[in-house]
C-alpha positions in Angstrom: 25.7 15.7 -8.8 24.1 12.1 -8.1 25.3 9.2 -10.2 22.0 7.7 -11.7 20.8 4.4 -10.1 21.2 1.9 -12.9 20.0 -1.1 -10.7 18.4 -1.4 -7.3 18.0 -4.2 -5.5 15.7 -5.1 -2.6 13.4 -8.3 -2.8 12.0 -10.6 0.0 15.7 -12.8 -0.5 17.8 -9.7 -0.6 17.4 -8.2 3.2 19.1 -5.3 2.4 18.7 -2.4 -0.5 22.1 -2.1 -2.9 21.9 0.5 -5.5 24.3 -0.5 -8.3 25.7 2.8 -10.1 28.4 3.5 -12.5 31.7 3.8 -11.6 32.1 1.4 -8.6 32.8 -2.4 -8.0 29.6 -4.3 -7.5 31.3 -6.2 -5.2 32.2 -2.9 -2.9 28.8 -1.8 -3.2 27.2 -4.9 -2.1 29.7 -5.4 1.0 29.1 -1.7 1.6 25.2 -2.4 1.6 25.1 -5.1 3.3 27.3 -3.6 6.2 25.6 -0.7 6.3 21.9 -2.8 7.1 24.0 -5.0 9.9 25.7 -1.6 11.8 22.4 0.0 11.1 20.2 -2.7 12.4 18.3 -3.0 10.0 19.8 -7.0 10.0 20.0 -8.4 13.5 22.0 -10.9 15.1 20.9 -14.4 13.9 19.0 -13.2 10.8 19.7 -15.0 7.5 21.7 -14.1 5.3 21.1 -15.1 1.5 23.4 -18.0 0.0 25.9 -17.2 -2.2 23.4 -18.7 -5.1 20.3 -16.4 -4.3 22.4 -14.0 -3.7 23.4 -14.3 -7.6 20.5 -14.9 -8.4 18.5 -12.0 -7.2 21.1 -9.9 -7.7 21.9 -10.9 -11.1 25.8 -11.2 -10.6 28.5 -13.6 -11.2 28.2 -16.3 -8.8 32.1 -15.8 -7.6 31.2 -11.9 -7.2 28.6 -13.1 -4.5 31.2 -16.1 -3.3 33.9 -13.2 -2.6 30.7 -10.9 -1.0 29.8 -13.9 1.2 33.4 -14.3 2.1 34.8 -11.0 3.1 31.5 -10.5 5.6 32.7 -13.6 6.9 36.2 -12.3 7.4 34.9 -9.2 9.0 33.2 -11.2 11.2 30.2 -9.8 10.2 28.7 -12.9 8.9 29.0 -16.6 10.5 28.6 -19.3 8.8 26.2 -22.3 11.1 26.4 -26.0 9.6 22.7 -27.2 8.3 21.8 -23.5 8.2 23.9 -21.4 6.1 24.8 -18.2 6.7 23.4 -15.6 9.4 24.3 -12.3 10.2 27.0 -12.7 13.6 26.7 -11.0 17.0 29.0 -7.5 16.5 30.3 -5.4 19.3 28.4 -2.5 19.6 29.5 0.1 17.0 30.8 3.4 17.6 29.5 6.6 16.6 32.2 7.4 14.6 31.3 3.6 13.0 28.2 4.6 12.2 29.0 8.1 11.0 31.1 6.5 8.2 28.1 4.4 6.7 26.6 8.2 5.6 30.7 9.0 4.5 29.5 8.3 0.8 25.8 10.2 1.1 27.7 13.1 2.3 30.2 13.0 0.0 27.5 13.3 -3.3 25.5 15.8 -0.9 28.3 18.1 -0.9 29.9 17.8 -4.1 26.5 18.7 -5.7 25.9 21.6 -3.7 29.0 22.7 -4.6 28.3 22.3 -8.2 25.1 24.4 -7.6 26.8 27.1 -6.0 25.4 26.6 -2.5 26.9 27.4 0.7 28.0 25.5 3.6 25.2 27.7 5.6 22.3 26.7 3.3 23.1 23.2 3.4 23.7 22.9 7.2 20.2 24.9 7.0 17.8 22.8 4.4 19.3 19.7 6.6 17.9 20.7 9.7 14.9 21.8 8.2 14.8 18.1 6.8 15.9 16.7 10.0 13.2 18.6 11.7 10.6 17.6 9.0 11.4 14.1 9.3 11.2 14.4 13.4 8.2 15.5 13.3 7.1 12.4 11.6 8.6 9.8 13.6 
């Protein structure tokens, strides 16, 4: 079963779309979030990246929360840190697909417990996926 947004986040200072739920560090959802949009691409090379104040701000968290968010993107060399601009997201090796898989590690994981819960097989899930996946393609 899906754990109830309690607080989403994605405004015009905020590049990138955290759900807060129950259950789960704000900080480990914010660093998952925001590595998930760089990996992703939804943040490129060069784009800024909020301070650790608007990212407080807007996100309505301690300040040292978004000090140690700032700071671990920076160790992961995710983030780089340019004097007289701030922070901006860094040039990353191209990911693997296995990288990328693991970003949907925690999508899948509530996909399958729930179907589970409901009593629905490995079969009809593989099955309303590709009928999504085929829905969506036709879309695009």
């Amino acid at each position: 079963m899906r754990t109830a947004c309690i607080t989403c986040h994605s405004t015009a200072m905020i590049p990138f779309r955290v759900q807060f739920r129950a259950g789960a560090s704000i900080f480990e959802q914010t660093v998952y979030a925001a590595r998930k949009a760089m990996i992703s691409g939804q943040l490129k090379p060069g784009d800024p990246f909020p301070s650790v104040r608007a990212l407080s701000r807007e996100l309505k968290i301690n300040p040292n929360t978004a000090h140690k968010i700032v700071s671990q993107l920076v160790t992961e060399g995710l983030l780089e840190t340019r004097p007289g601009i701030g922070n901006v997201v860094a040039v990353m090796p191209d990911s693997t697909r296995r990288e990328r898989a693991r970003l949907l590690d925690e999508e899948i994981e509530v996909l399958v417990v729930g179907a589970k819960k409901l009593g629905i097989s490995l079969g009809e899930v593989v099955e309303a996926v590709e009928g999504h996946w085929e829905r969506l393609k036709v879309k695009e």
